[in-house]
N, C-alpha and C positions, 0 to 999 in steps of 0.2 A: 542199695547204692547211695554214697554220699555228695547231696549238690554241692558243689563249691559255692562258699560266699561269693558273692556281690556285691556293689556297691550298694546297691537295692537291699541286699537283707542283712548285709553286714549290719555291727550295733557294737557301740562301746561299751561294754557291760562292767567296766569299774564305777564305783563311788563316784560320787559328783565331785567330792573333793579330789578325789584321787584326779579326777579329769581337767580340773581346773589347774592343780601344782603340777599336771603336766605342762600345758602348755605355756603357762608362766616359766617353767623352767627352761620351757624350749627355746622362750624369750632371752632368759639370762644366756643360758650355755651357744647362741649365735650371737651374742655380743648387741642383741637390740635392747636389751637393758644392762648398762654399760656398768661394771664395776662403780658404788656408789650412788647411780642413778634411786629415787625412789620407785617402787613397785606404786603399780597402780591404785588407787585407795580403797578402800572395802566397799564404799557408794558403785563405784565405777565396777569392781569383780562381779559387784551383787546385779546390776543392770547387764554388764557381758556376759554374763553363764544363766541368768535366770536365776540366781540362785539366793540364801539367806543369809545373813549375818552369821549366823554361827559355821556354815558350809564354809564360807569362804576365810574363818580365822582357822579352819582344822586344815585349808589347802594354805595358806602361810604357814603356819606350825610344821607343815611335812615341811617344807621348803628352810624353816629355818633349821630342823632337826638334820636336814642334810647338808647343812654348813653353804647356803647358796645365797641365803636371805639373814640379816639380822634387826635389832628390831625387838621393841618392848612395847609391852601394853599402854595405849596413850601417845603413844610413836609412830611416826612414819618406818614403816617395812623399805628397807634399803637393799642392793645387793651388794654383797658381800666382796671386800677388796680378794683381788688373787680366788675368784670364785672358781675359775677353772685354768689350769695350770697346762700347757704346753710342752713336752718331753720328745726329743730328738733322738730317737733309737743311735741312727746311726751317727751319731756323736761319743755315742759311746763303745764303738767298738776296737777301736785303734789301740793295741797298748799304750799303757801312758808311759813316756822316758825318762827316764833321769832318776829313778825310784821316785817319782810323783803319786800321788796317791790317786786311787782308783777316779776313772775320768767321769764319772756318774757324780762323783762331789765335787772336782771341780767344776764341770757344766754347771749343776744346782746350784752352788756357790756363787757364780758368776752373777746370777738373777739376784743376790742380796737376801737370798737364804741362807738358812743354816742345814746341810743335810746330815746327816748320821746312817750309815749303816750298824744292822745288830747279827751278829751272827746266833743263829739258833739250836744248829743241828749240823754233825757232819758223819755220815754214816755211810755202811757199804750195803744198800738196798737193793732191790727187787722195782723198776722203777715204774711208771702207769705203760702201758702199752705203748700210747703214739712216741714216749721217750724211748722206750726199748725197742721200737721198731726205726727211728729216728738213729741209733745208735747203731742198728746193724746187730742187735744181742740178741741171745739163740732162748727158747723160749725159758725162763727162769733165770735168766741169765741178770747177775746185778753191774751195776753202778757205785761209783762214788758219788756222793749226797753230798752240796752245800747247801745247806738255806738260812735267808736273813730274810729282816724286814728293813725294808728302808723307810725313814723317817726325814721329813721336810717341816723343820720350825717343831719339833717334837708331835706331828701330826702324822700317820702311819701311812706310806702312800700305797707300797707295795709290798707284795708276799712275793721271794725271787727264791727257786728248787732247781738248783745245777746241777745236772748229773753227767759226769766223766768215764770214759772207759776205763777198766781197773787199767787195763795195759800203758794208759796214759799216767795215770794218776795214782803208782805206787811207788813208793818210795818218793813221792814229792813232799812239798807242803800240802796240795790240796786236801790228803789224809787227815792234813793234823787241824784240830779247833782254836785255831786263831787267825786273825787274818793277815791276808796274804797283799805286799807292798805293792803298789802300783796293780791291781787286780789279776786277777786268774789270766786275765791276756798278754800281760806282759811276762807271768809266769810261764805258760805255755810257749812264748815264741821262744824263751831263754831255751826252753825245753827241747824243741827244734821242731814242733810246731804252731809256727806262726798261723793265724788266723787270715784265710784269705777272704771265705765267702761265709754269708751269714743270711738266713733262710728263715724268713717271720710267718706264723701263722697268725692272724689274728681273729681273734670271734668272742660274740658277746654272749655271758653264761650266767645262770640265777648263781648265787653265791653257797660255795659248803658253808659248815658252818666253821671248819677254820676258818673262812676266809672272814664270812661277816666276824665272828670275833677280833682276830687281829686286826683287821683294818678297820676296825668300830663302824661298822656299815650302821646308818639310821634305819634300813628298812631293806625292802626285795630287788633294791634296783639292781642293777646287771652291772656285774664285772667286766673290765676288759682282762682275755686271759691271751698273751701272745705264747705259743712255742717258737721257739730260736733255737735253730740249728746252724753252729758253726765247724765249717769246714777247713781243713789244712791244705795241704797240696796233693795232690793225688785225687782229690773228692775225699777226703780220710774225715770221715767225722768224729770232731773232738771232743767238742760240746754241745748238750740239749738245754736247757733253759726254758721251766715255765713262771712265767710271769704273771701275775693277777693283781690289777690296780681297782679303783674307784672308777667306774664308766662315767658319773655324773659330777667328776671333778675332775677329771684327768684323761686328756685327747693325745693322741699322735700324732707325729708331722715326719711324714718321709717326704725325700727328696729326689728327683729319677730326672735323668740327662736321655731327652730324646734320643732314640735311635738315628 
C-alpha cells in the first residue's frame, strides 16, 4: 500500500539551485520583481536559501538561460523587459474583415511588436486522438494539417497544428501551402461556416522534443498546450487547434461575463 505524502514527509528533492531559480522565478513571473527591477544580490540569495556562491550563480544562469533575468558577470542581475507576455485567446477568434490580416498579428502588433507567422506543413493526416475524437473522426479517420510557428520580435512563441475536416476543407485554400488572408476564420465563415463557439482545454506538459526544439526551450520547464475546439452552428465541429507556448514566459487571460 502506498502512504500519500504529507506535509510531514513531503521534501523538495531537486537541486538547491534548481530550488532557488524557482522561487526567484515565481518572484519575476507574479510581477514582485517588476520588469527591470534588480534581482536580489548573491550576499542576500546566499543568506535566503542557506546556500554558496557558486549555487546561487548556477540558480541565476537558469534564470538567465530562460530569457527571465539578464545580466553579466560583475553586474547587477536584472529582470528582463516583456519577461512575461499576456495573450488574449479570445481576441483572436472573430474573423478579421476587410481582407485584414489574421487578427493574432494585429493584437501582437498593437503591443509595439513585430509578430510573424511561418507556415510549416500542410498535409491530410491521421490526427492525435483527443483531435480525432474532438472532430467526431471514425477511428483512422484523417484531417487537414496546418501548422506554423508564430514568432514575436523574431523569438518563437508558439507551435500552432490545425486540423480541419476533409468535408470542410477540400477544395479550399486550406489544402493549399500558403497563407490564407484574414486567417482560416474568416475563410471559413466565407465558407458558410462561421465560427460560433470555441472550446479551450488547457494543461501544463513536459515538452516533446519538437517542441523544446522549435521554441528553443532552455531546459524541462512545462509547456502550456491548449486544445481549441471551434464550432459552427448546429454544434458542427470545424476546427481543432493544438497549441504549445512557453509556460514560463507566456500566460493567458480569459475573460467570462457572469451568469
Amino acid at each position: 500500500m502506498t502512504v500519500p505524502r504529507t506535509d510531514a514527509t513531503a521534501s523538495d528533492r531537486r537541486a538547491l539551485h534548481e530550488r532557488i531559480a524557482a522561487d526567484v522565478r515565481d518572484e519575476i513571473m507574479s510581477g514582485e520583481l517588476a520588469p527591470g527591477a534588480r534581482l536580489p544580490s548573491t550576499a542576500q540569495l546566499k543568506s535566503r536559501f542557506d546556500a554558496s556562491s557558486a549555487t546561487v550563480q548556477k540558480a541565476l544562469q537558469l534564470l538567465k538561460d530562460e530569457g527571465l533575468a539578464v545580466g553579466r558577470a560583475g553586474s547587477a542581475v536584472t529582470v528582463r523587459e516583456h519577461r512575461q507576455r499576456t495573450l488574449r485567446p479570445a481576441a483572436y477568434m472573430a474573423p478579421a474583415g476587410g481582407g485584414r490580416p489574421y487578427r493574432w498579428l494585429t493584437e501582437v502588433a498593437e503591443g509595439g511588436t513585430s509578430p510573424r507567422s511561418t507556415l510549416l506543413e500542410v498535409a491530410e493526416v491521421v490526427p492525435p486522438a483527443d483531435v480525432s475524437a474532438a472532430l467526431g473522426l471514425a477511428d483512422g479517420g484523417t484531417a487537414v494539417l496546418r501548422r506554423q510557428l508564430l514568432s514575436i520580435d523574431d523569438e518563437p512563441v508558439e507551435l500552432v497544428a490545425s486540423y480541419y475536416p476533409v468535408g470542410v476543407a477540400e477544395g479550399t485554400p486550406i489544402t493549399e501551402r500558403r497563407r490564407i488572408r484574414g486567417g482560416t476564420p474568416a475563410l471559413l465563415a466565407d465558407l458558410g461556416f462561421p465560427p460560433r463557439v470555441s472550446v479551450d482545454r488547457v494543461s501544463a506538459r513536459v515538452p516533446t522534443q519538437e517542441q523544446y526544439t522549435a521554441l528553443l526551450l532552455p531546459g524541462s520547464l512545462p509547456v502550456l498546450r491548449t486544445l481549441r475546439v471551434v464550432y459552427s452552428d448546429d454544434e458542427l465541429p470545424i476546427e481543432a487547434t493544438v497549441m504549445v507556448k512557453s509556460g514560463h514566459l507566456y500566460e493567458l487571460q480569459y475573460e467570462f461575463t457572469p451568469m
